[in-house]
C-alpha positions as CSV (number, residue, x, y, z in Angstrom):
1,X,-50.6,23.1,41.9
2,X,-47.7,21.4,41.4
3,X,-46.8,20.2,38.0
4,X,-43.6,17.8,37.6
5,X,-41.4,18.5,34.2
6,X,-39.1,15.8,32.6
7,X,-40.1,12.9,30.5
8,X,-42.2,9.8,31.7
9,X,-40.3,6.2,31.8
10,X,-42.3,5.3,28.9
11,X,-41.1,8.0,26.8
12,X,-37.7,7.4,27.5
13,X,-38.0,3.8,27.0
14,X,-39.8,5.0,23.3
15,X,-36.7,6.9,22.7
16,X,-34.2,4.3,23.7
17,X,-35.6,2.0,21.1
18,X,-35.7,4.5,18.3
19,X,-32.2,5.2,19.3
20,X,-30.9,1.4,19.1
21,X,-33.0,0.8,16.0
22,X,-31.4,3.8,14.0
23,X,-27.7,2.5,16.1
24,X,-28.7,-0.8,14.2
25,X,-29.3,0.7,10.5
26,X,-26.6,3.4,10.4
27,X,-23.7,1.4,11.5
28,X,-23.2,-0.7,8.6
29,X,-23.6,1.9,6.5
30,X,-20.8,3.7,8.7
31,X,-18.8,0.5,8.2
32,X,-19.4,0.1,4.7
33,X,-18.2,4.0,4.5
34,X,-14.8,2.8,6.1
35,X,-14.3,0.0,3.7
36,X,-15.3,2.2,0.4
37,X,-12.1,4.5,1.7
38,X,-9.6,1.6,2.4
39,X,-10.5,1.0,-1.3
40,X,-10.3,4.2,-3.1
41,X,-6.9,4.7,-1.1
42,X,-5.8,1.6,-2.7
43,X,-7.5,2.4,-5.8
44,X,-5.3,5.5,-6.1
45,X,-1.9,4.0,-4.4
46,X,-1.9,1.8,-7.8
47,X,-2.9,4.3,-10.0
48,X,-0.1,6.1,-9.2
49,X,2.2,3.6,-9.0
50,X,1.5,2.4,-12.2
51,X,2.0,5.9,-14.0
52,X,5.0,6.1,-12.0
53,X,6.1,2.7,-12.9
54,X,5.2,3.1,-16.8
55,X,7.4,6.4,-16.5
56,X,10.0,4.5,-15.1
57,X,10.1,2.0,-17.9
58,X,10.3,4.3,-20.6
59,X,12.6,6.3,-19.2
60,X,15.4,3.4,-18.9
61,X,14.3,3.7,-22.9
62,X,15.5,6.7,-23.4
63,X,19.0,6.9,-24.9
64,X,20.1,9.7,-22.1
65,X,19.6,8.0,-19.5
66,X,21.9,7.6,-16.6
67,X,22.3,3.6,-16.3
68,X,24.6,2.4,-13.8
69,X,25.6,-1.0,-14.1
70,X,26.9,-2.7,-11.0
71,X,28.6,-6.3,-10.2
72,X,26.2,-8.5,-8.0
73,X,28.0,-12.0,-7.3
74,X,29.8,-11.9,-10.9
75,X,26.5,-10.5,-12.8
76,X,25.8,-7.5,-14.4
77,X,23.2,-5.4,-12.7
78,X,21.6,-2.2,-13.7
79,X,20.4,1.2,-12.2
80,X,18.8,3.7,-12.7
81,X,19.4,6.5,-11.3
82,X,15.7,9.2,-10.1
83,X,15.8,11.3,-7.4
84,X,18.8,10.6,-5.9
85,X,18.2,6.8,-5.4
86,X,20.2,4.2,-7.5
87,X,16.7,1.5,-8.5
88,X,17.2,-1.8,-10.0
89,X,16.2,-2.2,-13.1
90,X,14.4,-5.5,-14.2
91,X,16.1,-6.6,-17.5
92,X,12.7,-8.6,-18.5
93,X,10.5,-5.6,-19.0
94,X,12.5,-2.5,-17.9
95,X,10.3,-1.6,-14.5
96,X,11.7,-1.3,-11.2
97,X,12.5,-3.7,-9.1
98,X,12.1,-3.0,-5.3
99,X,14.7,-5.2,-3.6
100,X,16.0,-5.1,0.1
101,X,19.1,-3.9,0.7
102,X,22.1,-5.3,-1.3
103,X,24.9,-3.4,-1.0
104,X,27.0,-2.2,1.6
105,X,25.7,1.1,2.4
106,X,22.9,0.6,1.5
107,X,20.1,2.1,4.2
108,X,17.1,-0.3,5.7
109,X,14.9,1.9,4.2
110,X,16.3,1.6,0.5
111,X,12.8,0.5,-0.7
112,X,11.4,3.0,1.3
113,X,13.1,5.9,-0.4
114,X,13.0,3.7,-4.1
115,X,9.2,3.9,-3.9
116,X,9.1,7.2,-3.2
117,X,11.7,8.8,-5.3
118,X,8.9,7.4,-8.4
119,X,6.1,8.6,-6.4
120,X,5.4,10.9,-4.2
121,X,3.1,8.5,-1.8
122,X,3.6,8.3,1.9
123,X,5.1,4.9,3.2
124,X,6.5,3.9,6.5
125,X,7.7,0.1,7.7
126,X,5.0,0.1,10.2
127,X,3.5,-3.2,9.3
128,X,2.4,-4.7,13.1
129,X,0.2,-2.3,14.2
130,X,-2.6,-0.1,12.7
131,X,-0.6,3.4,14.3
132,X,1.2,4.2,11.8
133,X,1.7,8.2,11.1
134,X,2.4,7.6,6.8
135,X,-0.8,6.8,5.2
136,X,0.3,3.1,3.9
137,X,2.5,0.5,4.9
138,X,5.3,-1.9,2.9
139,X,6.2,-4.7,3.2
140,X,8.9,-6.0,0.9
141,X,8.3,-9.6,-0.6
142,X,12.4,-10.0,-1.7
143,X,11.7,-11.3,-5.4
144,X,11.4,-7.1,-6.2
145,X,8.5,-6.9,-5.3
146,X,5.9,-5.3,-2.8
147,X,2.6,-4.8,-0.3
148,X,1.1,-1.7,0.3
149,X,-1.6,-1.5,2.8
150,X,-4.0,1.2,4.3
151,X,-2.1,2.5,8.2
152,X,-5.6,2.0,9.6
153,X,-5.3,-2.1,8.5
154,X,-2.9,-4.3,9.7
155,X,-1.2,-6.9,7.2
156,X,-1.3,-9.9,9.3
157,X,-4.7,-11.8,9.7
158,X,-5.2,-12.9,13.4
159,X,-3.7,-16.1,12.4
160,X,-1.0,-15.0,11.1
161,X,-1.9,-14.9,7.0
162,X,-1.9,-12.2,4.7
163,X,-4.5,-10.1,4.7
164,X,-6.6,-9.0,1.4
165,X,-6.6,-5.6,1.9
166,X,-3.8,-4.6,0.0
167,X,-1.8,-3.8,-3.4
168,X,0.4,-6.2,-4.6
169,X,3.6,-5.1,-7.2
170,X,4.6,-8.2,-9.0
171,X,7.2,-7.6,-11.0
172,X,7.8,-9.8,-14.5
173,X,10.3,-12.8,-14.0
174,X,11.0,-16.0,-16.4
175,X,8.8,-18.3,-14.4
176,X,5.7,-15.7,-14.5
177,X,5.7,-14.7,-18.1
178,X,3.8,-12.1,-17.0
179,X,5.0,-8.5,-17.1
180,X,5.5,-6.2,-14.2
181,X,2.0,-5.4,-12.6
182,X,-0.2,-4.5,-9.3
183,X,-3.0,-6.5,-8.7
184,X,-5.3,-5.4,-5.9
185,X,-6.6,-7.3,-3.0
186,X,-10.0,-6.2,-1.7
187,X,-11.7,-8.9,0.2
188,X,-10.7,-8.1,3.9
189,X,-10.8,-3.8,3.4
């Protein structure tokens, strides 16, 4: 007697349909996983930036400090000076302000290396595409302050707007009256 082995069309089309309906439950949770990461990476970017940044403040309060004051088109500017890298000083509350280059000399990647000489978080430049090898990305607003966003996120929409998946530094000016602070975006992670 012969006997055939292997599973009957029926029983594979049972199994097919277990398969898609489990496909159909797990992937938002798999999705929802993804997003809960993007968030707690941003969660802890701007905890860390805002220690950092506190730090940062009270040190420029501290009578040793190394200040450097600089000319910028016939205004005094000041420095201070962690880690190597000379970082602006906002004279409104004392934080940091992360500017693009100003001076001669000064490197693309000043804001880069401002950021990280406060805090030791991994930033690259890589804004356009999602392959980025640092775990966020800047991009520098040019009123001092910043964007950080996850490297598996892109900042631009599809159309071209700013994404809300992101950590904002705004930094305190005399049209704010706010002080220096991150605000996190969260609707697009």
């Amino acid at each position: 007697m012969k006997r055939d082995s292997g599973f009957t069309l029926i029983e594979l089309i049972v199994v097919i349909v277990i398969l898609g309906i489990l496909a159909v439950v797990a992937a938002p949770k798999f999705l929802n996983i993804q997003k809960d990461a993007r968030i707690a990476s941003l969660k802890g970017a701007k905890g860390a930036l805002t220690s950092a940044f506190s730090m940062f403040s009270a040190k420029v309060d501290m009578p040793n400090s190394k200040i450097i004051t600089k000319q910028l088109g016939g205004t005094s500017v000041r420095f201070l000076k962690i880690n190597g890298q000379e970082i602006r000083i906002n004279d409104i509350d004392n934080f940091p302000l992360i500017l693009l280059p100003l001076y001669a000399g000064d490197s693309k990647d000043k804001p880069l290396k401002d950021i990280q000489a406060l805090a030791d978080i991994d930033l690259s430049y890589d804004a356009k595409s999602n392959e980025g090898k640092a775990d966020f990305n800047l991009v520098v607003t040019g009123d001092g302050g910043f964007y950080i966003f996850p490297k598996t996120d892109r900042f631009w929409s599809d159309k071209g707007e700013i994404k809300q998946c992101s950590l904002e530094y705004i930094p305190a000016t005399t049209f704010n009256h706010q002080t220096s602070h991150f605000e996190l975006h969260l609707s697009d992670c």
